[in-house]
N, C-alpha and C positions, 0 to 999 in steps of 0.2 A: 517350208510352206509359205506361200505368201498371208499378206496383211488382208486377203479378202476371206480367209479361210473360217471355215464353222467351225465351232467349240464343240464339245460333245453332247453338251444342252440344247445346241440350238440342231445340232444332226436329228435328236431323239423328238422333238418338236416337228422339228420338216418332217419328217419321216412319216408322223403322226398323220399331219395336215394330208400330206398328197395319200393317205389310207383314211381320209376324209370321214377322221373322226372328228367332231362338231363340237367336243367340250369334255373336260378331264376332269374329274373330280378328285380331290386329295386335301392335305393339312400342310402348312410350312412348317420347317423347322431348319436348324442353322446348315445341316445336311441337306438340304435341297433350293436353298435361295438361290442359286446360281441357275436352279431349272426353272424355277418360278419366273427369273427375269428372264430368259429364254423365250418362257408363254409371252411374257409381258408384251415382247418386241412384234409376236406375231398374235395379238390379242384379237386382229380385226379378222384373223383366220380361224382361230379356236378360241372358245371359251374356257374359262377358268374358273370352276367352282369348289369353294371353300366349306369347309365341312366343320363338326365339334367333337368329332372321333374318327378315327382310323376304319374302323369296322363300315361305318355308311359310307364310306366311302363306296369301298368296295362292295358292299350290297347294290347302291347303287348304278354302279358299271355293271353290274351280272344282272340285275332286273332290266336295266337298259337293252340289254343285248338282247333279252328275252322277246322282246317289246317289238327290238327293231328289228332284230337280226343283224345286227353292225358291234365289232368288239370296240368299246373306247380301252381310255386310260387311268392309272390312278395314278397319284403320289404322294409319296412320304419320306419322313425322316429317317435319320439312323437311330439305334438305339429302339427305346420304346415306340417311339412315330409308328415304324415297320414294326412292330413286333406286339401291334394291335391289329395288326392287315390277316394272319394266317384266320382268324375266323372267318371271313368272307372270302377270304383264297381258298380254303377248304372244303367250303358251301358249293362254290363255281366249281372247282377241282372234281367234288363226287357227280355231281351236276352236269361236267361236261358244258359248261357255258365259258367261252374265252373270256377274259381280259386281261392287258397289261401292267403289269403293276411296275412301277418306276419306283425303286428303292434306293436314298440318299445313305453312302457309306463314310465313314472317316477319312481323310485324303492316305490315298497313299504310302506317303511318307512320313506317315503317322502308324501305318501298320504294326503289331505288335506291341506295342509302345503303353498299351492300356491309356488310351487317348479318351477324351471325354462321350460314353455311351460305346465306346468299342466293347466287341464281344471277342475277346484276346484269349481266352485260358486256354480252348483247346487248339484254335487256329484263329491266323490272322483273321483283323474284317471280317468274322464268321458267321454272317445273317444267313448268307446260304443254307450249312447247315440247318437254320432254325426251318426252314419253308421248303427242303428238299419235296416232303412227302408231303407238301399242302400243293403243289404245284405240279407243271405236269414237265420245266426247266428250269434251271435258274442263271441265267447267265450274266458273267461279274468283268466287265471287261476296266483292264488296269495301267489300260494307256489310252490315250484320245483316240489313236490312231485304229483301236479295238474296238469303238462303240460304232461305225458302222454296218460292220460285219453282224456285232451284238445283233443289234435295233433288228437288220434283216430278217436274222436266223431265230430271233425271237418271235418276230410276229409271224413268221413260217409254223412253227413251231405250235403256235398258240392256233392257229385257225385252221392248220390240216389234222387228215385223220379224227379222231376223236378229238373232239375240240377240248379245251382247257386253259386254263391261267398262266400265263408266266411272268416269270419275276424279273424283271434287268435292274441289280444292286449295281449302282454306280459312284464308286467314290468320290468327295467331294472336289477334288483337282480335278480327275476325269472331266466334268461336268465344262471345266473350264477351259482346258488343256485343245489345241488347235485338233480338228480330228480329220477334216476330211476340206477340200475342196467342194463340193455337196454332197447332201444323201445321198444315201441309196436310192435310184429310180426303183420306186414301188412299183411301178408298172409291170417294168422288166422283171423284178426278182420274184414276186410275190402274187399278180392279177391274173396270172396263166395257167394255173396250180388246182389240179380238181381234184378233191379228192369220192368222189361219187361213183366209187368204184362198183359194180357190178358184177351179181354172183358168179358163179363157173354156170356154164351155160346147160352142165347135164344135170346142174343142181333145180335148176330153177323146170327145167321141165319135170324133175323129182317130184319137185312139189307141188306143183299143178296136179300132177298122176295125185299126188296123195290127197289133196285138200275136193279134187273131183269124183275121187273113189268112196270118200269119207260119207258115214252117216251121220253125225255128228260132230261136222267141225265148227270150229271158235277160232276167232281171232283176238289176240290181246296184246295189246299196245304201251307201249312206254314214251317219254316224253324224246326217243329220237327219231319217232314220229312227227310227234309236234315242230323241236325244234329242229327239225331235218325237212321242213317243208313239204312231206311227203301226205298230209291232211286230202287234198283233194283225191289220188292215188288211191287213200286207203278208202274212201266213203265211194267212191267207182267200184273198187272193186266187191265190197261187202255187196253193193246194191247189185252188182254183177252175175254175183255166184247166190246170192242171198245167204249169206256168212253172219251170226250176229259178231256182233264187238267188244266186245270189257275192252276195261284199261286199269294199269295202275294208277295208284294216286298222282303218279307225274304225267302219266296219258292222257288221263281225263279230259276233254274236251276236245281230243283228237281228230274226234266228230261231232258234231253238236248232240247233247245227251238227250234232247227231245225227239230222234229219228227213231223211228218201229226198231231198226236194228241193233241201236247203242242200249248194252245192257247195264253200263253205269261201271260202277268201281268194286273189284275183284282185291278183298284184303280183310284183314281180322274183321274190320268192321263193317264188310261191302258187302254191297246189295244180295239179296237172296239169288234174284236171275242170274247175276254175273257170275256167282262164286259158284252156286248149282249148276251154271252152264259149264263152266272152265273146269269142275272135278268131273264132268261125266262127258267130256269130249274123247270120241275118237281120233281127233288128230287135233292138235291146237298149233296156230300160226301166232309165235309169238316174235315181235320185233321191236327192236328200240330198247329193251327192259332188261333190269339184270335178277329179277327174281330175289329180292330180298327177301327178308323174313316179316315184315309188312303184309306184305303183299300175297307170301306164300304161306299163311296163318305160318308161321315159323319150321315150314318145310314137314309138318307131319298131311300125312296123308290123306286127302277124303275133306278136306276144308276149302280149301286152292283151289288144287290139283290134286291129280292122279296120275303120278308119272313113274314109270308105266303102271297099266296098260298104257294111258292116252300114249300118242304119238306127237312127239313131240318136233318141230320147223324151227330151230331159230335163228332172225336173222336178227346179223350185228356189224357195225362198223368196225367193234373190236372182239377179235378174235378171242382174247383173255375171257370174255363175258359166256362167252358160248361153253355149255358143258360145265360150268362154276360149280351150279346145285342141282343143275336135272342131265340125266342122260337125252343124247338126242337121239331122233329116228332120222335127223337131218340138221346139220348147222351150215351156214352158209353165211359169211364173211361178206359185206356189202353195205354199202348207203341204202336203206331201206328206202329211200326213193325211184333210186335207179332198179332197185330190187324190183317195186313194183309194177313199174313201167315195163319191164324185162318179163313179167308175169303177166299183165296185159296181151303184150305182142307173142306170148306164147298162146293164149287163148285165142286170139285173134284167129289161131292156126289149127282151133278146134271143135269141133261139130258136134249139135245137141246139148247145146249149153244149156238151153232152156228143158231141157228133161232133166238135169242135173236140179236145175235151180224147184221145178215139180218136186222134187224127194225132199226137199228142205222144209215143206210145209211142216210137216211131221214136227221136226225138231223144233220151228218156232214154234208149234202151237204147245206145243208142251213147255217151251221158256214162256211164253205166256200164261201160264198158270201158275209159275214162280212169281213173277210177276205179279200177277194179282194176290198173292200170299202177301209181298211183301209188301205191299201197296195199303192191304189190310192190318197188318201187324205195325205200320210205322204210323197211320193216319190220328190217330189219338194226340200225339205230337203236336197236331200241326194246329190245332183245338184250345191245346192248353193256353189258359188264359192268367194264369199266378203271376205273382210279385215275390222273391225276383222272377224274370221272364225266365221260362221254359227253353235251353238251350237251343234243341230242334224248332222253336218255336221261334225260334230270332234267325235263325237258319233260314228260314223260309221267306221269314221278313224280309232280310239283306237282298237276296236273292230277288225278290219280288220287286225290291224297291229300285235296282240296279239297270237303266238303259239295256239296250239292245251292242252298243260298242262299249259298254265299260270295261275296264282293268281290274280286279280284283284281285289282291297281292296278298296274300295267308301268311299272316307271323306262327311260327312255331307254338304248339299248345295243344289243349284238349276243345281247342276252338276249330282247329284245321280239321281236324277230324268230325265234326260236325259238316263244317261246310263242305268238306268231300261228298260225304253222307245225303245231303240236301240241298245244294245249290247244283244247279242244271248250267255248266258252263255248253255257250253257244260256238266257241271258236276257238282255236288251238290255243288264243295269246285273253280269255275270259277270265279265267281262273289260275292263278299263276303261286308255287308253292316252293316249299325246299325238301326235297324228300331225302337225302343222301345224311350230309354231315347234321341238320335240322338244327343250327344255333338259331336262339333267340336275337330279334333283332333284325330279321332277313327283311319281314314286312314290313316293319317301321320304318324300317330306312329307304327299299327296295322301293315302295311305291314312288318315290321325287324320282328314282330314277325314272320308272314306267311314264313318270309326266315329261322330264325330258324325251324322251322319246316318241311319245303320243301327248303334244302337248292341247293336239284339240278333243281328247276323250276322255270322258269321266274316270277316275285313278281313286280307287277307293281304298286304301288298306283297314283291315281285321286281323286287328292285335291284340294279345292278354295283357292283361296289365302287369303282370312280370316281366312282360318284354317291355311295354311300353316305358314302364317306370325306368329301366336299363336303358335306354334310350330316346329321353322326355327331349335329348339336345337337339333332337331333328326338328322340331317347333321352331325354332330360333332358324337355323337351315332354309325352310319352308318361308319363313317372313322374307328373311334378305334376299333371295331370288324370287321371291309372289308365282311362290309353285301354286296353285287352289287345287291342292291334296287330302283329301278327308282322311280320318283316323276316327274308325268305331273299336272302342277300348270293348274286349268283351272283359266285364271287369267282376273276376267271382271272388275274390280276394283269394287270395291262393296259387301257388303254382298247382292248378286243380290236378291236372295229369298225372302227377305224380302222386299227390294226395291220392288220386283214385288206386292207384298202386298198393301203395301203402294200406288202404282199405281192402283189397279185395286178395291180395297174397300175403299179408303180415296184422292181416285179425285184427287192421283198424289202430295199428299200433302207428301214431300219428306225430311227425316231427317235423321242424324245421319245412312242413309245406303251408302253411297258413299265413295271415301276416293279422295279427290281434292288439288293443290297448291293451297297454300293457296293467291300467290300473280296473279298466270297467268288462276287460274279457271280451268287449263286441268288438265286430271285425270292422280292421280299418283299413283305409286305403288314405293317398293324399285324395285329396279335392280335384280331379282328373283337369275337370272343365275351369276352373279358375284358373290350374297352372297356366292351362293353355290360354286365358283370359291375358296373364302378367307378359304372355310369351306375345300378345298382338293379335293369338290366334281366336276366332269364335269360339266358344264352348257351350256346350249343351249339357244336359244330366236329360238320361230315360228312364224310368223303372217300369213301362207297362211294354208289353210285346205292339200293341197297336201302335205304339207313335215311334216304331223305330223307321218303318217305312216313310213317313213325314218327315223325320229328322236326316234322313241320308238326301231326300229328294231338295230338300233345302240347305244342305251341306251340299253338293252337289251345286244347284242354283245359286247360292252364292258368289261361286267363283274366286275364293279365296282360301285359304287356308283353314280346314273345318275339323273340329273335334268332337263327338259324342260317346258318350260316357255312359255306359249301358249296364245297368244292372242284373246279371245272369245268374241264374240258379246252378252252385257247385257241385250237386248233389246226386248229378244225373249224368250218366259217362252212356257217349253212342255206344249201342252194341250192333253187331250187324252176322252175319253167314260163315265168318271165320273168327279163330282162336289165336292167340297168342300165348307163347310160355318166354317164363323167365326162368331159364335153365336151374334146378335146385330148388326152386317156390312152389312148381306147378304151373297147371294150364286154366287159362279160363275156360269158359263156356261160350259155346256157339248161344245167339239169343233167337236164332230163328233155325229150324231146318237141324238135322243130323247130321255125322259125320257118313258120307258116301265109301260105300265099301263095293267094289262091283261084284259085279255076279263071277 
């Protein structure tokens, strides 16, 4: 090969640039300097940003993508570097959101050898192993002349079909070693590739026949909806056939939740309309969703769902999803966009749509009475005026206080579940969560991605302060790039969540979930708002529910790096239309409405 030839650092870099990804986020470590000076060379092409854990990183790239719709990249070291990456690889993996993760391995000719941070005992260089099942490949190329091929069939890999994470572990020579005369043309291998495959064609009239037959059909939505660009498609057709809408907790905002048709969130804690609709459907069109136990009050009966009788549509990109935990009346393998477009032009083809859309009165007005059930049963909330603030009551706030384009990024807790419960997202990319592996950490970090991304829209993260505390180093993160990303600590001292657990199936038998001094018994926390004072960043302290809206709309206006520090009441856990069990404890209680048993 000649003296003009690319290293394998600089192929995984080109590669990058011409799939016009705009900036990597990642950690150095001795395992990867060789790609860092790669970036260096093409710095005027991509960005290179610097992190204080493994984990934000890749929160990061998965909130980015969420954002933009574009996968970036990460990097790290060998050893520990990468072996802080599978929580955020795991998070995007159940999540179905791509990115690359660029992993620094031992050289080569150092394999087996127990070299410094090698993972030797059961196989050489063996990180693979560690990320098999966090990932959706991992590929480990062990010559230069390998890392083309890699780079290609990786980002193939990552962005067709169901989307997901992949891993390219690159060993330290690798990185150096001559690989190719140039990349691979992204163009050619990778820009031609659709995967928006489209149902069987005698399926999709199936389910026209069913959903136009139905007297009570529902549609419920999962985020491959959202992130499948399929949003306008599904708000045509609801308004089309007059369908109302649930969604799960990853749906949510599929449609804006303020439309007559959107009946909100369908889960242990969800809305009385949504959950009362979705158990007394005769036929429910669900797409995008895999039917967790979230979502499906934990698969018993009469909470959810009712499957059967209902009749059950469902449409998925992955076939594995279909049939999981409910029998179908119809599964159909498909990009739920192209699904719907294909459902469209079937209707196009059929007469008296408007007498169909006449019978539906019926059903909504009777979801309208759910509705105003639950509309009455939750309003007390929104009232409460205590110190600390009323959870539901800062729900409202946040919400209230929030633009019309903001990003709101949900760290893991008994906070998300609140704002599921009470924040009204307006658009598929409003409300942004982690519903699959659910590590703490996703929001904290996840929001600087969202500002990459959307660097002119308000990026608000609401995070507990168990998460926060777990990753206070994103403040530092935030200063050196002048992300102006707000952080409202919902701060109950406590990993409350779990506490409420331990309250409500183990009689109150309370451990290791609080955080207390350890000499005067009152609960403590650090000083949220100083930290972030030492860190450069604003900080604020709130205890009344009234000035949380003032303090986001001025964290916000600032335009730089903002923290408030909110004092929330532990005390009080959302209930909502569904149940959950912990298999051996027991089941809770519905807090509105019965379990549906049909006739």
């Amino acid at each position: 090969m000649s003296g003009n030839t690319l290293n394998g650092a600089q192929v995984i870099v080109d590669y990058l640039i011409q799939e016009k990804v705009p900036q990597v986020f990642g950690l150095c470590g001795h395992g990867n300097i060789q790609f860092i000076d790669a970036l260096y060379e093409r710095s005027s092409d991509i960005k290179t940003i610097s992190v204080h854990h493994e984990s934000v990183a890749g929160f990061m790239a998965d909130v980015y993508y969420r954002v933009s719709g574009r996968p970036t990249a990460t990097f790290t070291s060998c050893g520990p570097g990468s072996a802080n990456l599978p929580i955020s690889l795991g998070n995007a993996f159940l999540d179905s959101v791509p990115f690359m993760a660029v992993t620094g391995n031992v050289p080569t000719s150092q394999f087996n050898r127990g070299a410094f941070q090698e993972l030797y005992r059961h196989y050489q260089a063996d990180f693979p192993s560690t990320v098999r099942s966090y990932c959706k490949k991992v590929f480990q190329p062990t010559r230069g002349e390998m890392v083309p091929l890699a780079v290609r069939q990786a980002w193939k890999t990552m962005t067709s079909g169901r989307p997901g994470p992949v891993v390219l572990d690159v060993p330290f020579d690798v990185f150096m070693e001559q690989a190719a005369e140039e990349a691979p043309n992204a163009q050619a291998w990778n820009a031609n590739i659709s995967s928006r495959c489209g149902a069987d064609p005698d399926g999709v009239v199936k389910a026209v026949d069913m959903l136009l037959g139905a007297e009570r059909p529902t549609i419920i939505v999962g985020q491959g909806v959202r992130y499948g660009g399929a949003a306008q498609e599904l708000l045509k057709l609801a308004e089309r056939l007059q369908i109302p809408v649930a969604a799960s907790a990853s749906g949510l905002g599929a449609i804006d939740t303020r439309h007559p048709l959107a009946l909100g969130l369908v889960a242990r804690a969800g809305h009385y309309q949504a959950n009362h609709a979705t158990r007394q459907a005769d036929v429910l069109l669900a797409m995008g969703m895999r039917f967790d136990d979230r979502t499906s009050s934990s698969w018993i009966p009469g909470y959810s769902f009712t499957i059967p009788p209902t009749r059950l549509i469902h449409v998925d990109i992955d076939p594995e999803e279909i049939g999981r935990n409910y029998p179908v009346a119809l599964g159909l393998m498909a990009d739920v966009r192209t699904f719907l477009r294909q459902v469209h032009a079937e209707l196009d083809r059929r007469a008296d749509l408007s007498k169909k859309a006449d019978a539906r009165k019926k059903w909504l007005a009777q979801i309208d009475t759910y509705r105003q059930e639950w509309d009455k049963f939750v309003a007390p909330g929104f009232s409460d005026d205590t110190t600390p603030v009323n959870p539901q009551r800062a729900a409202l706030e946040i919400d209230k206080a929030l633009p019309e384009d903001a990003i709101l990024v949900s760290d893991i807790g008994v906070h998300h579940n609140w704002l599921l419960s009470f924040c009204k997202p307006k658009r598929p990319d409003s409300l942004i969560g982690s519903m699959g592996f659910g590590p703490m950490g996703f929001g904290v970090a996840g929001v600087m991605g969202a500002k990459f991304a959307a660097p002119d829209r308000p990026c608000v993260s609401v995070c507990g302060d168990g998460a926060f505390f777990m990753h206070a180093n994103v403040l530092g993160t935030a200063v050196e790039y002048n992300l102006p990303v707000v952080w409202v600590v919902w701060n109950n001292y406590a990993y409350a969540s779990i506490r409420g657990l331990q309250r409500g199936y183990l009689g109150g038998r309370e451990l290791a979930t609080d955080f207390h001094d350890p000499t005067t018994g009152a609960r403590y926390n650090p000083d949220f708002a100083a930290m972030a004072r030492s860190c450069g960043v604003e900080g604020v302290r709130v205890d009344r529910a009234g000035d949380i809206g003032e303090a986001i709309r001025k964290g916000i206006a600032a335009n730089k790096p903002y923290l408030i520090d909110v004092d929330i009441a532990a005390d009080i856990n959302p209930v909502g239309a569904g149940i959950w069990e912990l298999p051996g404890l027991g089941q809770s209680k519905a807090g509105i409405g019965t379990r549906y048993q049909p006739a």
